[in-house]
N, C-alpha and C positions, 0 to 999 in steps of 0.2 A: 914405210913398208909394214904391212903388217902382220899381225905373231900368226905363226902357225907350226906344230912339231914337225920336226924334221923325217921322221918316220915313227911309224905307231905301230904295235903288233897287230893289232885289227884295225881293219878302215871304219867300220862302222861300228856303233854300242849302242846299247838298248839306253831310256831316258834316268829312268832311279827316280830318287825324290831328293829334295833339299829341305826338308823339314827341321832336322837339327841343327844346333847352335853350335859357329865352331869352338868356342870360347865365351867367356862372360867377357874379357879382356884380356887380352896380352901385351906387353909392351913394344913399341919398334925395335926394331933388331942394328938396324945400321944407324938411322939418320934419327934425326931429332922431333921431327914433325910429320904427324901419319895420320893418311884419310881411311877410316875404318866404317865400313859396310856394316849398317844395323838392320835390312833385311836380306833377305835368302830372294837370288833371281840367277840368269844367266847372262854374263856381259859378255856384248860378240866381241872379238879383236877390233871391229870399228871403233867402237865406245871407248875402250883403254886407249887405242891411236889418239883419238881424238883428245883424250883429256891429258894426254905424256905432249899434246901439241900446245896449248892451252897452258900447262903449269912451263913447259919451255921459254914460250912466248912473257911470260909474266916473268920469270926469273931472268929473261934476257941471258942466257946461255951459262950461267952463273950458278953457282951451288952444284948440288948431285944430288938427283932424279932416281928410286932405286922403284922397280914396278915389281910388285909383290904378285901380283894376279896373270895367270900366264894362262890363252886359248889354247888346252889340252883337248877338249871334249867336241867331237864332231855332231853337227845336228844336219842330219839330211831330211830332203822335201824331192817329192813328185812332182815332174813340172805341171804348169795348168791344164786342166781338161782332158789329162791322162785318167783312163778308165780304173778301176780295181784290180788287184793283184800284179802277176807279174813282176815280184820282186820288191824291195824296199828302195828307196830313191837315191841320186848320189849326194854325196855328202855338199851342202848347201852354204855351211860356216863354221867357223872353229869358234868354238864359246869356253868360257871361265865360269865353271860353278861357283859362287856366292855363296855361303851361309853369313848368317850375323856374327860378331864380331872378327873377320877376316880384314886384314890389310892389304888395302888395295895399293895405296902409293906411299912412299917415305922420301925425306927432302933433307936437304942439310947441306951447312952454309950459308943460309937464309936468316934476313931480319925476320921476327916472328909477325909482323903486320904483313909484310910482303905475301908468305908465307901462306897465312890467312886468307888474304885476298885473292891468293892464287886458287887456293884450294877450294875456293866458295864460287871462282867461276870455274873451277871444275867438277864440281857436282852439279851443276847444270848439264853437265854433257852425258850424265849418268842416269838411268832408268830409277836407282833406288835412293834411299835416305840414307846419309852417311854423315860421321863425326869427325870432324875436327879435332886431333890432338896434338899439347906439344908436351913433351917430356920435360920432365925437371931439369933444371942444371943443377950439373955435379958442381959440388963446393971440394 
């Protein structure tokens, strides 16, 4: 199913920009291994669906999945061949703002080859370039 907030105080928002960086780095918070966005776009709830499908499928239901990127921001569109004015469009899809260094997914429980693997055919399902990390282990 896919993400969308359960109620928002306004239906629609104007666009903004993504020009800034959210971070140079940060580390993962829960899990061990984290796909981290190194440009600035907007991922719809399909893209995250699809890639939370994708790292499932790989991990065979095994480890914990934690999705850091959550469709907050609505983007509406006019439908086709509708004339000018009369109002702004309804709301069309729920997007997740991007900036560069943002963590999109975190994993844990996983062999770190697995891991890798999973995570390199899920950036294929993503519009941007993203990094591969896996955190130190603790001694």
């Amino acid at each position: 199913m896919l993400l969308k907030p359960k109620n928002t105080k306004y239906a629609k928002s104007q666009h903004g920009r993504l020009s800034r960086v959210e971070s140079a780095f940060r580390f993962p918070k829960f899990g061990r291994y984290a796909l981290i966005a190194q440009e600035s776009a907007l991922l719809s709830a399909r893209q995250i669906e699809s890639c939370r499908q994708v790292l499932n499928r790989h991990f065979k239901r095994k480890g914990k999945i934690w999705i850091r990127a959550f469709p907050d921001f609505p983007v509406t569109s006019k439908p086709t061949e509708v004339r000018m004015g009369k109002g702004k469009g309804a709301v069309k899809a729920w997007v997740c703002r991007v900036r560069p260094g943002k963590i999109l997914f975190e994993v844990d429980g996983i062999v770190g080859a697995r891991a890798a693997s999973a995570f390199h055919a899920a950036q294929k399902k993503l519009p941007i370039q993203t990094l591969f990390f896996q955190a130190p282990t603790k001694k």
